[in-house]
Every structure is written in C-alpha cells, then in structure tokens.
N, C-alpha and C positions, 0 to 999 in steps of 0.2 A: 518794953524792949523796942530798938527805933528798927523802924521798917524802912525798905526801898521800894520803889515803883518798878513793877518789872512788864513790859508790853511785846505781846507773843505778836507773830508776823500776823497772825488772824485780825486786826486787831484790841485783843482782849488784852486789858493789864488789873491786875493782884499786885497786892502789897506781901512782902516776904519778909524774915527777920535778913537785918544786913548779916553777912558773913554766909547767907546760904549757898550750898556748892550748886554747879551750875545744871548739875544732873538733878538735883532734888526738887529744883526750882521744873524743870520741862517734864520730872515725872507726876510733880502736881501738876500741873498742867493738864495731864489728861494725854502727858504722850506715850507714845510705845517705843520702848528703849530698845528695839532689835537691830541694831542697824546702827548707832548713836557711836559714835568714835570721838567726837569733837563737838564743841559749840562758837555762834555767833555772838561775841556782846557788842554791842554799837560797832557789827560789822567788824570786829576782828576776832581772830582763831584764838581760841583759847582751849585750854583741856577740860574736860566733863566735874575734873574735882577742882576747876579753880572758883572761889569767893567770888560771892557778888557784893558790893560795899559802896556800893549809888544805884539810881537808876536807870535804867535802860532796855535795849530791845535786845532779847536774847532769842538764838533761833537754832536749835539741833543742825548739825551735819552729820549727815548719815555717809558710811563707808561707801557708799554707790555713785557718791557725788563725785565730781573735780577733785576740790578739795578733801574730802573724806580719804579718797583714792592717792592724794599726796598723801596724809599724815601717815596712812598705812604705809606708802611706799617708805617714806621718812623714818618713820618706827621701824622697820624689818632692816635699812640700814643699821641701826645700834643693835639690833637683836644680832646682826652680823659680825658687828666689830667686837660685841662680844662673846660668841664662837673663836672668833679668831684668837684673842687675849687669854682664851681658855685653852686652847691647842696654843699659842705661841706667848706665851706670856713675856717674852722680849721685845714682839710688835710693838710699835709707834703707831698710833689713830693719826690720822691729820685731816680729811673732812668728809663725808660723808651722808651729801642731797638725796633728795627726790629728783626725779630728770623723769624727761616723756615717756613713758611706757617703763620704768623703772628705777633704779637707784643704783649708786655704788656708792664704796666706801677706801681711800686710799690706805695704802698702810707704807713704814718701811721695814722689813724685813731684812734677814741675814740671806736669805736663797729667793729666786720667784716660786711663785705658788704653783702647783703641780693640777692638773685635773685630780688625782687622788685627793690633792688637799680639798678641792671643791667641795666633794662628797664629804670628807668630814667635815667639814666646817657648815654644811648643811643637816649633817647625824646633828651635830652641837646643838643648831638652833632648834631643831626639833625639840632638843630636853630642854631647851629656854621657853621656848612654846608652852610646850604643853605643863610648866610651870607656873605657868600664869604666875610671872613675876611682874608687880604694879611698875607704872615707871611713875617717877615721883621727879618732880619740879621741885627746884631749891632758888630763891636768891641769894644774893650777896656780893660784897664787894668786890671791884676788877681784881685788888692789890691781895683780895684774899685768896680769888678763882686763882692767880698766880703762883697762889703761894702750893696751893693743892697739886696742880697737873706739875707744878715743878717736883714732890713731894714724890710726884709718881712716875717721875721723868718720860711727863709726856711731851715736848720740847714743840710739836706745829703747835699745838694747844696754848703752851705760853706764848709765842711767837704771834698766833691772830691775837692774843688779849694786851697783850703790848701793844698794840697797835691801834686797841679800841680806846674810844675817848669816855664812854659812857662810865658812869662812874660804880653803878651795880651792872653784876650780869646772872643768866641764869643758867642752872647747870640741871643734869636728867642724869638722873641715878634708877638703873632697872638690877636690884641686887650687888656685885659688886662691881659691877659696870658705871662708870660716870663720865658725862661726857656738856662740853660745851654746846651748848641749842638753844635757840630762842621757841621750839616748838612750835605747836602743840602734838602731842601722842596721844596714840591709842590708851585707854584706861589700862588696860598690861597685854605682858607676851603673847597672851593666849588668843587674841585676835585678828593675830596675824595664821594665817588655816592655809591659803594658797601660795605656795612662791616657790621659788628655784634662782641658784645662781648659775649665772649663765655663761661667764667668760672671766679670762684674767688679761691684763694689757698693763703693759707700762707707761708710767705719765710720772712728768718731771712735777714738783711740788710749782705747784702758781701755773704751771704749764711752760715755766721757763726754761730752755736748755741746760741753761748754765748751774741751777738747781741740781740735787739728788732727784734720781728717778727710783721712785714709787713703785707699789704694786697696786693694781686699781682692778678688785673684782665688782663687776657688773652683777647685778641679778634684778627681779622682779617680782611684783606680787597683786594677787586680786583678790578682791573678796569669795570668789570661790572658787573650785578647782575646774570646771568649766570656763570660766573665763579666760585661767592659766591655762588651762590644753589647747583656747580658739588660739591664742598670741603663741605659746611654742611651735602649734604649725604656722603660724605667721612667719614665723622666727625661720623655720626652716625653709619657708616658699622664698624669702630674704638670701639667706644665703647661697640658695640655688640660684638667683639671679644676681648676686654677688657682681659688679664690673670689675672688680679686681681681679676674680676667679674669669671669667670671662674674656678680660681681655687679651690675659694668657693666653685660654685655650683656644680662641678665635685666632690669635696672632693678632691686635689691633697695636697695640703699646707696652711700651714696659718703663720702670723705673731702674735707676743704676746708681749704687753710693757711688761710682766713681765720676758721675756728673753732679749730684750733689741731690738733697731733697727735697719735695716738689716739684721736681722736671720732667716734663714727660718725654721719651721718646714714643717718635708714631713709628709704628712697622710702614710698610705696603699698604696692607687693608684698611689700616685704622688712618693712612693719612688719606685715603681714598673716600672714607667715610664723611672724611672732614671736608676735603675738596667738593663732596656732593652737594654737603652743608652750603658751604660759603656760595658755592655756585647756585644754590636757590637763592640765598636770602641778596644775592648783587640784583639779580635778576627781578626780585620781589622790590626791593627799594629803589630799585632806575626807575621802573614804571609808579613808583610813586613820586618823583620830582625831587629824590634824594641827589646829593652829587658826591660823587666818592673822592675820598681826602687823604691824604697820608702824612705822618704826623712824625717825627726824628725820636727818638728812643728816647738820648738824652737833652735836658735841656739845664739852662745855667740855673744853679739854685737862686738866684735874683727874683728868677718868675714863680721858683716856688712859695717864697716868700712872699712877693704880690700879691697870689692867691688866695695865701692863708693855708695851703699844703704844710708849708714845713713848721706854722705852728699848732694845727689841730691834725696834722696825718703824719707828720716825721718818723713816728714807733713802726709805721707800716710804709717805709721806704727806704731805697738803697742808695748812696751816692758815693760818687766818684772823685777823683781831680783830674785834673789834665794841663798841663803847661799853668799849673799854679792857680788854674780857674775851677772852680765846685760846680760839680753837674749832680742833677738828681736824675734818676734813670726812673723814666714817667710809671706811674699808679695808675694814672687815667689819662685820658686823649684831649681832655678838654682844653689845655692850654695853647696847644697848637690851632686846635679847631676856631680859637677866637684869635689868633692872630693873621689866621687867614682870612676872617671875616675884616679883620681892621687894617690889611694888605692896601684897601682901597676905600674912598668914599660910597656910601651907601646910602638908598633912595629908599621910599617908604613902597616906591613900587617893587624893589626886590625882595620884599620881603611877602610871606618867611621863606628862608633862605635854610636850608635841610643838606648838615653835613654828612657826611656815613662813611665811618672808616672800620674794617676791622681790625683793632690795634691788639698788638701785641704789650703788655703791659708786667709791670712785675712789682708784688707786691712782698713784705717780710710778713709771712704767717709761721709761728710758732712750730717747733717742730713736732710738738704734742697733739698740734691740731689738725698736723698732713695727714690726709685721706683719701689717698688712690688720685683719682680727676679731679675728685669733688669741691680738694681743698688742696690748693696749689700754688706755688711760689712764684712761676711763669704761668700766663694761661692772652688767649684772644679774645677781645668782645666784639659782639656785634655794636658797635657802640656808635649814636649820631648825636651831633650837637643841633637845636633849629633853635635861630633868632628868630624871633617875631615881631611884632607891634602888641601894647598888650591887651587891644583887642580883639586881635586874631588868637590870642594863648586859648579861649577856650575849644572851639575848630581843631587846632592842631594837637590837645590833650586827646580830645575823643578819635580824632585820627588814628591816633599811635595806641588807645587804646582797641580802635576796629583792628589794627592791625595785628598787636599780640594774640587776640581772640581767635581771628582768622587761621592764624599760625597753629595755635595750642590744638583748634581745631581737628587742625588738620594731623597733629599728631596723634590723635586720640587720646588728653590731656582735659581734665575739667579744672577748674580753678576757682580763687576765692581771691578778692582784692582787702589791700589792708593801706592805713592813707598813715603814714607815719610821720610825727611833726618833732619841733625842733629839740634838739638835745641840748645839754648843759654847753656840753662844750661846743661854738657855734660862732660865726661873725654874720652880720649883717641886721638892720635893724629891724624894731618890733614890728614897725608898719609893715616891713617887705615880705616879712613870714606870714604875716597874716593874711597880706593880699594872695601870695603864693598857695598859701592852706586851701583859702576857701575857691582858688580857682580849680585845682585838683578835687576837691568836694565837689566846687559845681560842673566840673565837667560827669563824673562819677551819676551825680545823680539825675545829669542832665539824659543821661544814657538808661538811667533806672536800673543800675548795678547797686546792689548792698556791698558792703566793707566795715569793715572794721578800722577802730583807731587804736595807733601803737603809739603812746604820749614817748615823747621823747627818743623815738628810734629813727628818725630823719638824718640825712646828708649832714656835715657841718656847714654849708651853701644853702641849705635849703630842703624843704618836706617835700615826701614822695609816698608815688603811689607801688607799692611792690603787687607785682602778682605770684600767689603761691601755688602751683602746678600742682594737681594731684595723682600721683600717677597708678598703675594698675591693682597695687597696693594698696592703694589710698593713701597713700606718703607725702607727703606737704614737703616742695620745692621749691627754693624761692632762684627767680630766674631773671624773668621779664621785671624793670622797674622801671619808673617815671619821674624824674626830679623837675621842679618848678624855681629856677633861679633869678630874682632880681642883682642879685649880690657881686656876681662876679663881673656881669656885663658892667658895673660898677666900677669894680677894681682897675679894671682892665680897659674903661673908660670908651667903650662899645659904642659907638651912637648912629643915627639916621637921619636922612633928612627927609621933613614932612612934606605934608602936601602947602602947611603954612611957613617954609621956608627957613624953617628952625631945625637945630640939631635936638632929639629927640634918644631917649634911652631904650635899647630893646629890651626883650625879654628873653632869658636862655633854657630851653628844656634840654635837660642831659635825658637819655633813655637807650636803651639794649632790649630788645626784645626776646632772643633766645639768653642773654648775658655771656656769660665766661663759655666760649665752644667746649672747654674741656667737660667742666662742669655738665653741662647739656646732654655733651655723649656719653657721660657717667650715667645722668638719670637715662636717658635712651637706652642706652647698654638695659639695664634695671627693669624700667617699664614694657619691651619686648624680649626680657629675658636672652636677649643675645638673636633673636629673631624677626631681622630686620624687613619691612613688607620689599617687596621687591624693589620698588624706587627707588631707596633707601639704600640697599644693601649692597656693598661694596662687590661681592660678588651674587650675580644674579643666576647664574647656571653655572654647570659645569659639564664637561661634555666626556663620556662615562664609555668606552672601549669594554666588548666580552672577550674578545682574545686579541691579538697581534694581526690577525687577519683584518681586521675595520680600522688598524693606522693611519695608513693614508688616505680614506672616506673621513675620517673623524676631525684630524689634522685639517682638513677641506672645510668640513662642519666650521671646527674653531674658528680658522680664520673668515668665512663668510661671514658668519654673527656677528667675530669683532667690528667687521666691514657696516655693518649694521647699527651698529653703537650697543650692540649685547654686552654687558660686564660679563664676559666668560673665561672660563678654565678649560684647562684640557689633563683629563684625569690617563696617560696612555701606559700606566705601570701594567707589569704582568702581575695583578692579581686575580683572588677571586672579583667576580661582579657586585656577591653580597656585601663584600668587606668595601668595598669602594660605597656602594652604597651607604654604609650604617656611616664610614669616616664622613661622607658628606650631607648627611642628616646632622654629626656630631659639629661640624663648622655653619649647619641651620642655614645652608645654602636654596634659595625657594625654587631651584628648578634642577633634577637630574637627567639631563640628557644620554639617554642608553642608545649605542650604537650596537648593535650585535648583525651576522647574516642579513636576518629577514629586513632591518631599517637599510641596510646598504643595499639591497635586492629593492628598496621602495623608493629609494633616494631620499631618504629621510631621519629624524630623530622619533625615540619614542621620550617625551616628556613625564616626568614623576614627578608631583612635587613633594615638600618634605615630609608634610604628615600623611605620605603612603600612594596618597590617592595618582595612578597610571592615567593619562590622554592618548587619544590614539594616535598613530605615527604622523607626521607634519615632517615637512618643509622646512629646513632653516628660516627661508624668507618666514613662511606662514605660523613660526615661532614668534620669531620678532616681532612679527604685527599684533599677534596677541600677550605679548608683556607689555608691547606699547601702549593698546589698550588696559590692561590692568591698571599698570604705572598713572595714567592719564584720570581715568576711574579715581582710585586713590587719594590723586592731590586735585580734585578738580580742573583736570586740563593743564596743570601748573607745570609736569613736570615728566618727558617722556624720552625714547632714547636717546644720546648723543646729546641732551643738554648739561652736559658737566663739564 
C-alpha cells in the first residue's frame, strides 16, 4: 500500500496509508479530538474528513482558536440559510461569511424578516443542530455547479460562478441544503451548541444601490454558552452607547433624506462639540510649527489625473462641470497642500515645512455602507501635508507619532499600530515603496512600538502607518494614520534647493491624527457613552431654579458664569426640582447648579454633579475656578475656560 509522510507540529512524522482522512491521521497521533473542528495541511484549512494523498505537516484547529472560531461562525451561517429555505422555501441564498464577532447570511425574499421570523428561524436551526447533519464537501465542475443552482433557481449563486474563472469548484451539502463554499466546516450541525441571531437590515446585493435590496440577518456563535452570554451583554452595553441613539437624545445631529445620505447636520451642541475639537487640535499644531492652509473644494480634473486620483480613486469621487471645464470636488487636501508648497522657490533651510488644514472633503461611499458619523459622504479631517528632506523623514514620522500618542492619551484611548504596504492597484516605483516602508518601520521601531503588517492595505501613493484606537469596549478604530510619499512630490515635480546648490526632491507625509471629526465624535459619543468629561462637554452646567422666586439670582448666576467662559444653561421652567434634575442627568450634563432660598440667602450655587454626588454651596466665581481646575487637571494644562 503507498504511504505518505505526515509531520505533527511537535516535530514527530509517521508514514500513513495515502487517502487517510485528516481526523484519523491526528487521532493516531495521540490527539484528543474534543475540541477538533477543522485541520492544518501545509498551513491551509481543510475539513477533519478531507484525504491526505502527499506529504505534509498537518496540525488540528481546535473551535477555541481564530480560525476554529470562523469555521464555526461560517458553519452556523448555512445552518441559517437552511432554517430559512425550510420556513421560506421561495428564499434566494446569495452569500453568507464569517465577519468579527459573527456572521450573516443575505437572502431575497417576498417581505422583510420580522423579529417573529428571527425566533423561528432560530426553533429551525435548533432541529438542524441537534440533528447532527454531516456537512459534506463535493467538487466538480464550474459549468456543472451552474447547471445545479440554476436547476434550483438559485440565481446570486450562478451569477458569482459565472464570473469565476476556475475551472472546478466546490459545493457543501448539510442534508438537503447545498451551497457554494470553498470552506472548511465543522464535521456536522451538532457542533454548533452557542448562538443567536441578532438583527435583520437591508443591503443592496454587491452593496450597490442600484442592485435589489436583500435581507441580511446577522447573528453569532461560540463555542459555549458562556462566551455567547459575556458578548450578548457586550451587545447590549453597544447599544446603550449607540451614537446614533445618542445623538438624538443629546440633540448633537441629525441626518435628513431630504439633504440626501451621508450628511450630517450638527444641532447647537454637537456643532459646539466640534468647535471644541478644532479649537484644541489649531491650538495643538501652531505650537508645533504647523502653519494652517486652506485648500478650494473643487479643482480641475487635470490635477486629478496628474495625481493618479482619477485613475486609482475615481469610484470614490464626485465631479462636476462648469463653463465646459470638469472639476472634481476634492477626496483629499493633498493637491492644494503641494501647490502651495510650489507657489514659491524653496530652500533646504525651510524645510520641513508642516501644512495643517482641516478640510472638508467628500467622498462616494455606498449607500449600504452609511453608518451614522462613522461612515459618511461629507465629513473634515484633521489633515497636514509636511515636506521634508529625506533625512529629516525619520524625526518628523516619530513626531507625528509622539503626537497621536499624546492625543489618544489624553482621550483615555489605548491603541495598537499596523504598518500597511503597497496594494495592487498603486503608482510609483518599486524603489520608492520600499524606501517609504522601511522608513515608517524604522521610525516605529526606532520608538520600540510593536505593529503589525497589513500586506497590501497601503494608500495607492504610498504605505502607512494606521493607528487603531481602542476604546472602552475594546473596539478597534481606525483613526489616526501616517502615509510616507515619494511619489507625488514626484508627479507634481516638488523640489528644493540644497545646501550644494542643486534642486533636490522632497519627501511628502500625508497624516490626521484624530482623522475624519465626524467619525472621532461617533467613537467619542461611544467611548464616554454620551458623558463627556467636562472640558469636553458642550454643556458644562446648568443652572437649576426651586421655584420662581430665585429668577432673577439665577438669571444673575447664568450670566456671570457665561462672563467666566462657563458653557452654561439656565434651566428657569416652572417645574418640579427632581424632574429638572433627572432631565439633566438624562443630557449627562457634569455639573447641576441648584438655586433654591437658602443659595440666594448665601449668594451662591449649590453644585451636583451627575452621578449624585452634592458640593457645598460656592460662588459662581469660586465655581469656575474649580471646573477650570478639573478641565486643566484633565488635559494636562492643555485646555481651561474660554479657550474655544
């Protein structure tokens, strides 16, 4: 019988008959199959019953793992789609991943899916469950796979196989359920034990508008019911800090079909919030030798195309015409940024020379993909261009990254760096990339920061370094990034002149440290759950009347404070005291100022703040002085009243 060479991660390698399944081979082995979902053959996924028929390094995944953790999520989607085809059996399948913390599966239907439906369609996969139906891997040809899901008119199904060039594919049959997957699955239904589905949403097929809109239930799954109960309350701590829900009941923004989607309007508070923003981070970048730039909306599509814009970023831009000339209405700031720099001749001693604009920018994101702040159509970055010499690039990398750190810091934000290099689609040449990599590398590790590398997730200009926010959650944001560009100061024919009397080519860092404001205030909103520390907080007080009688002491209050630079309110309805309180607990305002008799008889406020705790009665003055101190406390000195 011919044997294969099979080598366990221990080092140890046995000879096996070829054709042995991959389970039989790790239970000789000496393994313990509790836990086994999937296996490793020369490092790729494979399922527990697939042939082994060469030699190689085979290595258990166990459901606890990364991967384990997909296949299961992966599996409980078709354990899904098939519930579904059991209750609807006129359903359309069209795809259905693993994703972070769970899975969905689209479908088209005749109606959308009801919460009732949820629950059944979750009774469904319970009797698939605990059926322990195997799922079984099939190949065969594309022209045949077409000929089947046509057979069953399952219509995305031929539509992605049409489209594939491979000439076999492979298909997962769990009973009478059949579905296109490259896999790999759980060995059957029955170990999948924790999950729930979570939500139902609409999503146009491809995420295109112009597509049929889908039904897209979400759900999730872990390997035990403890792990499912820690993430349900996750799920629901999530919601509670919702900034959609928040922004409402705050009053910060709102969105309107009749502006169109992706737009934000700001209220009062939330454009107050923003004002705060911008007014730290001018104030943070002058004192760093930033110089602030302003940059025209639209420019002619001539320069987009010099760029390289209109042929690697077109899908993600809007343009115009105007008196018969084509304008593109900017993505990014950078175009302007370098024609200001090449306004005038330039010395080696100006350099680096640190643009900082916060531009208003607009890009086309799908309308499948709009998400409150988060993911927006209009949005402002903090965004700076800096020329350099290129060997000043590494200095001025570590700068910007002292300075994001600084920032995050001070939000109470941890983070994790990721260096991402260049993508397929890309201009500029091999050497420039590479120089730009390893200068972003060696600034990184010149600082003795760990990161991670995302092959192929870089600028189409150039690699960068993203930073991923984490915020109270632990939810990974991506906000602050770093780009390293030889390429445009290129295009764009950028130069200086040296100290040896030659024109000389700079170096261009694109970077944002908070990124897109909107985005920012979305995680903000999220990470203080709508409870902004006082610096921060759009309103800081509010100045809180017991009856009619402390009017005009209070109205005296408000306007002192204001005079003070207090962000205050003046609360003078006739109601109860409690109810004024609880409403301004419920807008998580950090200071209530109660005016009743005895504070008018003291010539003062009594201070609350919002989680309960009473101060004794104070002075307006003697108010201020101690928010200013908090505020100051806070951002280390950064940031006290009347600076907005």
């Amino acid at each position: 019988m011919e044997t294969v060479k099979i080598e366990f991660p221990g080092g140890e390698r046995r000879d096996f008959p070829k054709g042995t399944t991959v389970k039989e081979v790790l239970a000789a082995a000496g393994g313990k199959p509790d836990g086994w979902v999937a296996a490793k053959v020369n490092g790729r996924l494979v399922d527990l019953a697939a042939p082994i028929t060469e030699g190689a390094m085979v290595e258990a995944v166990r459901i606890d793992s990364p991967e384990g953790l997909e296949i299961l999520r992966h599996s409980a989607s078709h354990v899904m789609a098939q519930a579904v085809k059991k209750l609807f059996p006129e359903a359309k399948v069209a795809i259905g991943p693993a994703i972070e913390n769970g899975f969905y599966y689209d479908f088209q239907v005749d109606r959308p899916f009801t919460t009732e439906d949820l629950e059944k369609i979750e009774a469904a996969m319970k009797e698939i469950i605990q059926a322990r139906i195997p799922f079984r891997r099939r190949e065969l040809p594309r022209e045949e796979a077409i000929r089947l899901f046509e057979q069953r008119k399952e219509t995305y199904k031929v539509e992605l196989l049409q489209e594939l060039e491979a000439p076999t594919v492979s298909i997962y049959e769990q009973g009478d359920f059949v579905d296109l997957c490259r896999g790999p699955h759980v060995p059957d239904t029955g170990f999948i034990k924790a999950y729930k589905l979570i939500s139902v949403a609409g999503a146009y097929w491809r995420g295109d508008e112009r597509n049929v809109m889908l039904q897209r239930i979400y759900g999730t799954a872990f390997p035990d019911g403890k792990a499912l109960k820690k993430y349900l309350n996750f799920l629901e701590e999530a919601q509670r800090r919702d900034h959609r829900r928040l922004g409402r009941e705050l009053d910060l923004f709102s969105f309107s079909d009749e502006v169109g989607a992706g737009m934000v309007i700001y209220h009062p508070k939330g454009a107050l919030l923003r004002h705060i923003l911008e007014a730290f981070e001018k104030r943070e970048h002058l004192k760093r030798g930033y110089q602030m730039v302003i940059g025209p909306t639209l420019l002619k599509t001539e320069l987009w195309k010099r760029s390289g814009h209109f042929d690697n970023y077109r899908e993600n831009m809007y343009f115009t015409e105007i008196d018969n000339q084509s304008y593109g209405i900017k993505p990014m700031n950078c175009l302007a940024h370098m024609l200001i720099y090449k306004s005038k001749v330039r010395s080696y001693r100006d350099l680096p020379i640190r643009y900082f604009e916060l531009g208003t920018v607009h890009r086309h994101e799908k309308s499948g993909v709009l998400h409150g702040l988060l993911r927006v159509r209009q949005f402002t970055q903090d965004d700076a261009h800096i020329l350099c010499m290129p060997e000043q690039l590494n200095a001025e990398i570590q700068a910007i990254i002292d300075f994001v750190i600084e920032v995050m810091d001070l939000f109470g934000f941890s983070y994790e760096m990721e260096v991402s290099t260049r993508p397929e689609k890309s201009i500029g040449t091999e050497e420039d990339w590479e120089r730009a990599t390893r200068a972003l590398i060696g600034a990184l590790e010149g600082k003795g920061l760990p990161y991670t590398i995302c092959h192929g997730e870089g600028a189409f200009y150039g690699p960068k370094i993203d930073v991923k926010l984490k915020d109270a959650l632990e939810r990974r944001w991506q906000c602050a990034t770093i780009q390293c560009d030889f390429t445009l100061p290129e295009r764009f024919d950028l130069t200086y002149v040296g100290a040896d009397g030659e024109r000389h080519r700079p170096v261009m860092l694109h970077r944002v440290i908070l990124g897109a404001l909107e985005r920012f205030i979305g995680v903000l909103i999220e990470h203080y759950a709508g409870a902004f520390p006082s610096w921060l907080a759009p309103v800081q007080a509010v100045v809180v009347t017991v009856t009619d009688r402390q009017l005009e002491f209070a109205r005296n209050v408000h306007a002192e404070l204001r005079a003070l630079g207090v962000r205050v309110e003046l609360d003078e309805r006739n109601e109860k005291l409690g109810f004024k309180i609880r409403e301004a607990q419920m807008q998580k305002i950090p200071y209530m100022l109660v005016v009743g008799d005895q504070e008018v008889e003291a010539g003062g406020v009594r201070p609350r703040r919002r989680d309960g705790k009473s101060l004794d009665i104070t002075t307006p003055r003697e108010f201020a002085e101690l928010l200013e101190q908090e505020c100051r406390e806070a951002t280390g000195g950064r940031v006290g009243l009347g600076m907005i």
